[in-house]
Every structure is written in C-alpha cells, then in structure tokens.
Backbone as numpy.savetxt, mean C-alpha at the origin, in Angstrom:
# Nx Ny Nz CAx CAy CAz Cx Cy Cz
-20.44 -0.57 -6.30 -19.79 -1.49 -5.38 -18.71 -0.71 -4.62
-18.57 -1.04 -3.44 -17.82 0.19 -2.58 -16.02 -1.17 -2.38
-15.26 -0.20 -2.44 -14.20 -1.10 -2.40 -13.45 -0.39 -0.88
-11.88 -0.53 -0.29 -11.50 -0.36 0.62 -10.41 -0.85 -0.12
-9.15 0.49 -0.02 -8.28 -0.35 -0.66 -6.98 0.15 0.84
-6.27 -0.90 1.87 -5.85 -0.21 3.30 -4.37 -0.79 2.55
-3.76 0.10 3.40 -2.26 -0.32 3.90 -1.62 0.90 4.70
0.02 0.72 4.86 0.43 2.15 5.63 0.69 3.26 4.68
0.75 4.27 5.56 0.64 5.45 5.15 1.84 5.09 4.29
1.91 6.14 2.66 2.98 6.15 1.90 2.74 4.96 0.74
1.95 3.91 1.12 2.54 2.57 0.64 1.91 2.44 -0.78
1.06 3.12 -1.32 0.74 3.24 -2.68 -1.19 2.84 -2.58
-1.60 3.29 -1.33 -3.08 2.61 -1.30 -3.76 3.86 -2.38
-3.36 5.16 -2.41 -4.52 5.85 -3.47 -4.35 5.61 -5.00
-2.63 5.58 -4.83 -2.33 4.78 -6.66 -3.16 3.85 -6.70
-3.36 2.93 -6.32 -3.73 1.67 -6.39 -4.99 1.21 -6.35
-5.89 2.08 -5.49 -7.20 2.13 -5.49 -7.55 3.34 -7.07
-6.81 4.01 -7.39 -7.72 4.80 -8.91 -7.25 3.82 -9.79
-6.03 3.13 -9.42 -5.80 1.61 -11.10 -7.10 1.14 -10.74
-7.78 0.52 -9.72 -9.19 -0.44 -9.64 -10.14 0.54 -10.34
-10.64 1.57 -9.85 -11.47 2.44 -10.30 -11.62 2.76 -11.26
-10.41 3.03 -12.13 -10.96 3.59 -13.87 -10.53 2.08 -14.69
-10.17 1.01 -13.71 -10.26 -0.06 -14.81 -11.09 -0.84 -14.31
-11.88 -1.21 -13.73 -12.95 -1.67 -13.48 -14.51 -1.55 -14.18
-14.92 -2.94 -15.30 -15.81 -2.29 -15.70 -16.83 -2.01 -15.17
-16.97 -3.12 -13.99 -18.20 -1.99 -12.88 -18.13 -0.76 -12.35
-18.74 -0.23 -11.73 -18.75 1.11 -10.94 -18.11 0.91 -9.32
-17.00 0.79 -9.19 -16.42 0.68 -7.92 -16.72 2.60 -7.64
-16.61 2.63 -6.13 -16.23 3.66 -5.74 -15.43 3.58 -3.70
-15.20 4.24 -3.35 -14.38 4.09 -2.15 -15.26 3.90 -0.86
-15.14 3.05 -0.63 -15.86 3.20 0.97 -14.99 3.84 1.63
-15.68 5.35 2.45 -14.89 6.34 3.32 -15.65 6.48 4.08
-15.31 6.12 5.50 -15.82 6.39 6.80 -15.02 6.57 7.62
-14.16 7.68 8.15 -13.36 8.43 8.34 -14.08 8.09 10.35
-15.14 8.39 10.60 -15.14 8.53 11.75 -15.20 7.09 12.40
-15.55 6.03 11.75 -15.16 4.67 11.93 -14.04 3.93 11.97
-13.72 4.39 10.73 -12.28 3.71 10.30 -11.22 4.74 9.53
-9.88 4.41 9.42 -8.83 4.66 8.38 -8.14 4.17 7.70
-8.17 3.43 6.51 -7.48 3.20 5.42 -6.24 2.45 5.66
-5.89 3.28 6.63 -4.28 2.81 7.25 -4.28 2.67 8.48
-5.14 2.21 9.42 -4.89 1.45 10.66 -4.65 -0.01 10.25
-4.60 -0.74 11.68 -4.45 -2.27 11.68 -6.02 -2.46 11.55
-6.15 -3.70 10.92 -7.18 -4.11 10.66 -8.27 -4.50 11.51
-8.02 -4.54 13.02 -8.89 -4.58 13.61 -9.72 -3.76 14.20
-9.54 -2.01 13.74 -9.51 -0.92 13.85 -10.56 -0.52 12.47
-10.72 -0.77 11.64 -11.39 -0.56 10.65 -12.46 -1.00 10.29
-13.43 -0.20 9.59 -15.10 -0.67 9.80 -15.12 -1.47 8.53
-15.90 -2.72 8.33 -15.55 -3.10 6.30 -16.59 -3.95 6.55
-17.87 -3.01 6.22 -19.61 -3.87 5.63 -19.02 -5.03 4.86
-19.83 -5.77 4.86 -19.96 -6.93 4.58 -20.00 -6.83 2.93
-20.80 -6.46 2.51 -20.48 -5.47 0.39 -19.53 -5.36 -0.06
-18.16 -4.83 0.99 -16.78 -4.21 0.27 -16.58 -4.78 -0.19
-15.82 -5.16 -1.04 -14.27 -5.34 -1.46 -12.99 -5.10 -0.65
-12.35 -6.05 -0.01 -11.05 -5.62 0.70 -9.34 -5.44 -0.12
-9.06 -4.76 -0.29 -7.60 -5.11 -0.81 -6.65 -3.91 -0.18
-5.86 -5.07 -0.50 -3.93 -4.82 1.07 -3.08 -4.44 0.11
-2.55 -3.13 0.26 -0.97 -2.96 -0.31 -0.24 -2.81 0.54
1.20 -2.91 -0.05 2.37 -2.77 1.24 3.72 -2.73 0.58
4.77 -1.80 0.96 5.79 -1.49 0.35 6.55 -2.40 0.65
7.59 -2.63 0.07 9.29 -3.30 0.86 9.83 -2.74 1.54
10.40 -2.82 3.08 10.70 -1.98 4.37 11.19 -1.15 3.46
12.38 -1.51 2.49 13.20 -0.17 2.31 12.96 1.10 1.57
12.24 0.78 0.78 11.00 1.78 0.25 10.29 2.78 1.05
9.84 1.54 2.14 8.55 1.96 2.74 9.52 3.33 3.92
10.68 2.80 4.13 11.30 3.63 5.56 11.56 5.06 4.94
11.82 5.06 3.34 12.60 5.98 2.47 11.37 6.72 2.42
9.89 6.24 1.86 9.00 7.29 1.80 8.53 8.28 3.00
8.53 7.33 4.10 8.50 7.46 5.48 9.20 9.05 5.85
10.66 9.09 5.61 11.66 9.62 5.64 11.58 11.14 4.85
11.03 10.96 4.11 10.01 12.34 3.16 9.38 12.97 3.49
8.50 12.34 4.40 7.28 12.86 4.80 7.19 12.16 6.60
7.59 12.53 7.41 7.46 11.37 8.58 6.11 12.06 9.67
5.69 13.19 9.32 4.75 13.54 10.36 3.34 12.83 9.79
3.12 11.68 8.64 2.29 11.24 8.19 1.99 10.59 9.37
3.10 9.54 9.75 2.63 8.44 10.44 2.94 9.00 12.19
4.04 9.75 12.35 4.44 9.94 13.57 3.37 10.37 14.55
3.15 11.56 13.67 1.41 12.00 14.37 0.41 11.07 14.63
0.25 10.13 13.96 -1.18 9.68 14.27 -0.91 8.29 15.02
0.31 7.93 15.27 0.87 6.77 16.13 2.00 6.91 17.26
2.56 8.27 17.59 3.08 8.71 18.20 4.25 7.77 18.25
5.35 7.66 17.31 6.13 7.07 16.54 7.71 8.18 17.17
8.32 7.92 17.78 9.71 8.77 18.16 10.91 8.38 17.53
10.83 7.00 17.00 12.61 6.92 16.89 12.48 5.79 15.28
13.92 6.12 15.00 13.68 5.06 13.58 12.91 3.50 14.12
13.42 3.11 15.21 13.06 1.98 15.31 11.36 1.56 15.79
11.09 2.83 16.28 9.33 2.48 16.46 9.12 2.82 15.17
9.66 3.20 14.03 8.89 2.92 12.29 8.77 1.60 12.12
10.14 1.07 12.78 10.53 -0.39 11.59 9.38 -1.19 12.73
9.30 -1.24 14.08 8.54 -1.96 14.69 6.95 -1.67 14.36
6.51 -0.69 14.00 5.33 -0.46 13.41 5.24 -1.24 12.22
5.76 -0.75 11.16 5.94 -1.58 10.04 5.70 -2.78 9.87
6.32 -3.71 11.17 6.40 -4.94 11.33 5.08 -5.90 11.77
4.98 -5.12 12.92 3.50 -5.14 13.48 2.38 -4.88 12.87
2.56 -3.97 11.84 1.25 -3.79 11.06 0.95 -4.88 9.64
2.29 -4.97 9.30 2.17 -6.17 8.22 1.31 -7.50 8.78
2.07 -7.41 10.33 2.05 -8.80 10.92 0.48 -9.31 10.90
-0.41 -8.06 11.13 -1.82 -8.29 11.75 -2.16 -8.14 10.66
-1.92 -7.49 9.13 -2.47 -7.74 8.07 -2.98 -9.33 8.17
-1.23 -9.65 7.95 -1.12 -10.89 7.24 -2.09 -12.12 7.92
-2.43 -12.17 9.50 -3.62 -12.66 10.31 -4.39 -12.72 9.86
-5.19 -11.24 9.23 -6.16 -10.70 8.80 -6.27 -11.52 7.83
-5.54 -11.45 6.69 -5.84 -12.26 5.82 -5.92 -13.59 5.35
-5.33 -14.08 6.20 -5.82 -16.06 6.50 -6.88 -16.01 7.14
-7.84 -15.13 7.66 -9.27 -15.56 8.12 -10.31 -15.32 6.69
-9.99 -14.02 6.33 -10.76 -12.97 5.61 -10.36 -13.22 3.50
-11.77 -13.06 2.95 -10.73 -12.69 1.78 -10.26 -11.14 1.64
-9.46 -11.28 1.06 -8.69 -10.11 0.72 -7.57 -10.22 -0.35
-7.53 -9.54 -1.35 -6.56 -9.37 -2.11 -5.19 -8.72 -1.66
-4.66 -8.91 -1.78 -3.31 -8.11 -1.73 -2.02 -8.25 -2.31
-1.10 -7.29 -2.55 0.06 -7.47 -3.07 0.76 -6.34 -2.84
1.79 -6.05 -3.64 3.44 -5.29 -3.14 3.51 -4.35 -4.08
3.43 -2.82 -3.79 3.87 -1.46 -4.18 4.36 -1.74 -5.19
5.53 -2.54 -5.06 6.50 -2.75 -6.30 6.39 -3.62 -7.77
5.66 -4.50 -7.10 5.13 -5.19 -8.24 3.83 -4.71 -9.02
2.72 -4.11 -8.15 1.95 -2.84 -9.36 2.88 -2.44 -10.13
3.84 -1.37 -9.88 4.75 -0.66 -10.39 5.63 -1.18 -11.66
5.77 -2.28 -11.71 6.32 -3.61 -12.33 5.06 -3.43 -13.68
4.60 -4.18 -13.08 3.07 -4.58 -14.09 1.68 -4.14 -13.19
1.01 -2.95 -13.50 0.43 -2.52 -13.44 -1.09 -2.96 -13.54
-0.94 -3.62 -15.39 -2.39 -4.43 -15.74 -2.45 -5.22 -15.04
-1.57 -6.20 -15.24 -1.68 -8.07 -14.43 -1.92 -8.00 -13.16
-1.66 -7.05 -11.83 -2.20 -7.03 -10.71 -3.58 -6.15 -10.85
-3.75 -5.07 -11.87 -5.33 -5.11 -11.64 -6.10 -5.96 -12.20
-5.96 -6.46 -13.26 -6.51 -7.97 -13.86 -6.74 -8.73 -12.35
-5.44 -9.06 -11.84 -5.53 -10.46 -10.70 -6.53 -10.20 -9.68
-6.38 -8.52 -9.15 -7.37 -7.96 -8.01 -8.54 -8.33 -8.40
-9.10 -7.70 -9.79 -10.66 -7.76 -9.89 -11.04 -8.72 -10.12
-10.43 -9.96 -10.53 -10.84 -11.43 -10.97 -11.23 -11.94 -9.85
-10.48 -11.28 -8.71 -10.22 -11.75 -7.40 -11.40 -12.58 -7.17
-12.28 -10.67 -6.84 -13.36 -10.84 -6.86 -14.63 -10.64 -7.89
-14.34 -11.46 -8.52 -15.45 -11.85 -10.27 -15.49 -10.45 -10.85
-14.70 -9.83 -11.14 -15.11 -8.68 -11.56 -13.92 -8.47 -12.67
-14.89 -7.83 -13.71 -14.14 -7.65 -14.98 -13.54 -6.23 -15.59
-12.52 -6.41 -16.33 -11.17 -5.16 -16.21 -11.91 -4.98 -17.04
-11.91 -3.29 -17.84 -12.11 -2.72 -18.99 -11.27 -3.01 -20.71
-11.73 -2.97 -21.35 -10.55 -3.48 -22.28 -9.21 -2.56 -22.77
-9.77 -1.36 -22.39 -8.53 -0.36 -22.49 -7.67 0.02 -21.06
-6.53 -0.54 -20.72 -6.00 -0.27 -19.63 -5.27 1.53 -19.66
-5.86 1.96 -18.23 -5.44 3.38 -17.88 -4.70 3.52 -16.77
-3.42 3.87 -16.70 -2.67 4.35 -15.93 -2.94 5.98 -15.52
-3.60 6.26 -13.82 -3.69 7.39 -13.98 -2.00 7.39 -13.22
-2.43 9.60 -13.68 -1.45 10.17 -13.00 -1.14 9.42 -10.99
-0.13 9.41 -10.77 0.20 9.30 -9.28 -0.50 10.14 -8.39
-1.03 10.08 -7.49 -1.96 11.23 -6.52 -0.79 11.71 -5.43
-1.37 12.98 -4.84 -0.69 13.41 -4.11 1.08 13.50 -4.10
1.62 13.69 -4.81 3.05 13.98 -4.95 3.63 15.38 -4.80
4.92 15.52 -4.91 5.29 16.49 -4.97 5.30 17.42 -6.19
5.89 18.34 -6.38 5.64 19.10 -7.89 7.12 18.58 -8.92
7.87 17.82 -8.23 9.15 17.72 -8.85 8.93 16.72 -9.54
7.93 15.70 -9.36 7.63 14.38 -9.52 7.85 14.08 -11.19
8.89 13.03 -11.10 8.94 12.27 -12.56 8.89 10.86 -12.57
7.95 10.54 -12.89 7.60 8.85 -13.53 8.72 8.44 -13.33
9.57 8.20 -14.59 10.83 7.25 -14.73 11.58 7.46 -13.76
11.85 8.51 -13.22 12.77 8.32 -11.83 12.28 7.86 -10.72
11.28 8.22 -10.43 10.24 7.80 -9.47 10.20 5.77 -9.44
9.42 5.48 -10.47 8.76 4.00 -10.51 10.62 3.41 -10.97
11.50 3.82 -11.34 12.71 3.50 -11.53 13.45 2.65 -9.80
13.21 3.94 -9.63 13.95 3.99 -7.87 13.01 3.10 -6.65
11.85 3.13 -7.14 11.17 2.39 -6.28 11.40 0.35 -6.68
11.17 0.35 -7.79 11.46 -1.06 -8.40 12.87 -1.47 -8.65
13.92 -0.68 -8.63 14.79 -0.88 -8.84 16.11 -0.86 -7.55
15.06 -0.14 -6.29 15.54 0.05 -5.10 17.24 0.77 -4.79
17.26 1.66 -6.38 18.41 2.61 -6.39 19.33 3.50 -5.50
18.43 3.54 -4.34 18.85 4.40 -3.40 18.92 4.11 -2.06
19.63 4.64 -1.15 20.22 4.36 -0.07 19.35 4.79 1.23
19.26 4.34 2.41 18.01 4.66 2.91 19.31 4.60 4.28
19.11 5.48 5.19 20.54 5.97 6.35 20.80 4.43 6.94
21.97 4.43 7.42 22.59 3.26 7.90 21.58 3.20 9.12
20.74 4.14 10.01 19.98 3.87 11.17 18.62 2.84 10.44
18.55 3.46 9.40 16.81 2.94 8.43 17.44 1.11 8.60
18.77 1.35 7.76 19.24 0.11 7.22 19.30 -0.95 8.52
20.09 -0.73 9.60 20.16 -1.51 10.89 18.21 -1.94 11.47
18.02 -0.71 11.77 16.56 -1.22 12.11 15.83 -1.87 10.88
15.72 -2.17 9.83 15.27 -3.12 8.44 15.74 -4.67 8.87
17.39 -4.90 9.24 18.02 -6.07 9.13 18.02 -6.35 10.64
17.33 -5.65 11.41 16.97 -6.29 13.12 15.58 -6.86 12.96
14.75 -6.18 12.27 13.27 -6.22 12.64 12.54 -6.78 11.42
12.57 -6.19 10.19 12.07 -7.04 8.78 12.82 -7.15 7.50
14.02 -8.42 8.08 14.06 -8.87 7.11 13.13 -10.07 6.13
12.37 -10.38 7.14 11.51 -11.34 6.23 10.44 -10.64 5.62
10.55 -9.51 5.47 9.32 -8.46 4.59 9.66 -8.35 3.87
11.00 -9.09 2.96 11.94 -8.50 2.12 11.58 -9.53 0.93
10.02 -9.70 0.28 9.74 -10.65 -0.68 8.95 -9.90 -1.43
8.96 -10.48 -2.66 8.05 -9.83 -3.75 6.59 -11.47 -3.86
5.46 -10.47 -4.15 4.35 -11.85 -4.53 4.30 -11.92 -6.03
C-alpha cells in the first residue's frame, strides 16, 4: 500500500512517515514521484492516485520558523522566499490550503509536537484512520536526516516544550501572521 506522508519542509514528514512504516502491520511503502509531485508543495501541486494513503504534518510557527532558521536554503530555494516575513506568509498560506484540502479529501493529519508527545497514540489514530492495523510491538526509529550533534532529550525536549527563543523578527512576523496556528490537535 503506497502512503504519502506531505507537509513543509523541516516539519517532521520523514520522522513520521518511518513511525507508519515499521509500525504498520501491512506493508506500507512511500509513494515517490518526484517529477510529478513533492511531499512539500501545496496540495494542489501534488500527484496522489487514488490507492494512497494521505497524511498532513505540520509544526507550530515557532518551531517551524526555528527549524527553518537552521537550515533556510531548504525552503528559500525552492520558493524563492527573501525575508522573515515571506517564511511566516508561506507558512500561513500553506497550512491554509492544507487545511481546504482537507475538508474536501480524507486525510489524516496532526502536529510535529504531539507525535513527539505520544508517538504510539498518533500512529495508532493514523492507521485506524484508515482500517489499518499497528504492530503489537511499538518502534521508535532513529530521527532521519539530522545533524551529528543530535540528542533525543534535548531535541524532542525543546521542540515540545518550546524552550527556546526564536529572533524578535521570527517572533513579530508569528504574532502578525499565525497566531491562530498556535493549537495543538
């Protein structure tokens, strides 16, 4: 069964798609069609056969601006993105057409932070979603793609616990543009 697991760049879509994968007792694997679609466009941009499985992740702006901020030629490049505030207006806009997306369509989805939280219970909720049954041994893989410094507890600490300070420019453009992104499901 081919799944599609989209959101923005940073926002936890490859964590989140290997929790489905090694806990899934079917055989999920990734629908990748790279010359069709990307993972992380807006949804009307993306190819998704009728077979998939759809599921949406998405950070909390302040998270999301901080990972952003790490790494910014992820998104800048491929959206031609110049100033803090075309992040937060991207951000905004891309949630926005999710969230469209998903009052027509099914689709699962939920929040970076709350995987991070509880891990099982949102892959439990995903695969039930769609009739599909968890393994009885739950596996947390390693995080993909990180840096080499990378530590768990500080890491899933700072993200759920929102420990850290993200520049007063991140912060102004967050409380102009999404504060109503500012919910947990």
């Amino acid at each position: 069964m081919k799944i599609i697991v989209a959101g923005l760049q940073r926002s936890g879509t490859n964590f989140f798609k290997e929790l489905l994968i090694q806990n899934c007792s079917s055989t999920l694997e990734e629908h990748n069609d790279e010359i069709k679609s990307w993972k992380h466009d807006f949804p009307e941009n993306i190819y998704i056969p009728s077979n998939t499985k759809l599921f949406y992740i998405r950070k909390n702006p302040y998270n999301w601006m901080y990972s952003i901020d790490k790494q910014p030629e992820d998104i800048h490049k491929r959206f031609n993105i110049g100033s803090e505030e075309g992040l937060a207006l991207h951000y905004r806009d891309h949630c926005l057409a999710w969230a469209q997306f998903i009052e027509k369509r099914k689709v699962f989805y939920t929040q970076y932070e709350t995987l991070l939280k509880n891990p099982r219970f949102v892959v439990n909720r995903a695969l039930r979603f769609y009739n599909l049954r968890m393994k009885e041994t739950f596996v947390r893989p390693e995080k993909v793609n990180l840096s080499p410094d990378y530590n768990p507890e500080i890491y899933d600490k700072m993200y759920i616990d929102s420990e850290f300070k993200v520049s007063k420019v991140y912060s102004k453009m967050i409380e102009k543009y999404l504060r109503w992104f500012l919910w947990d499901n």
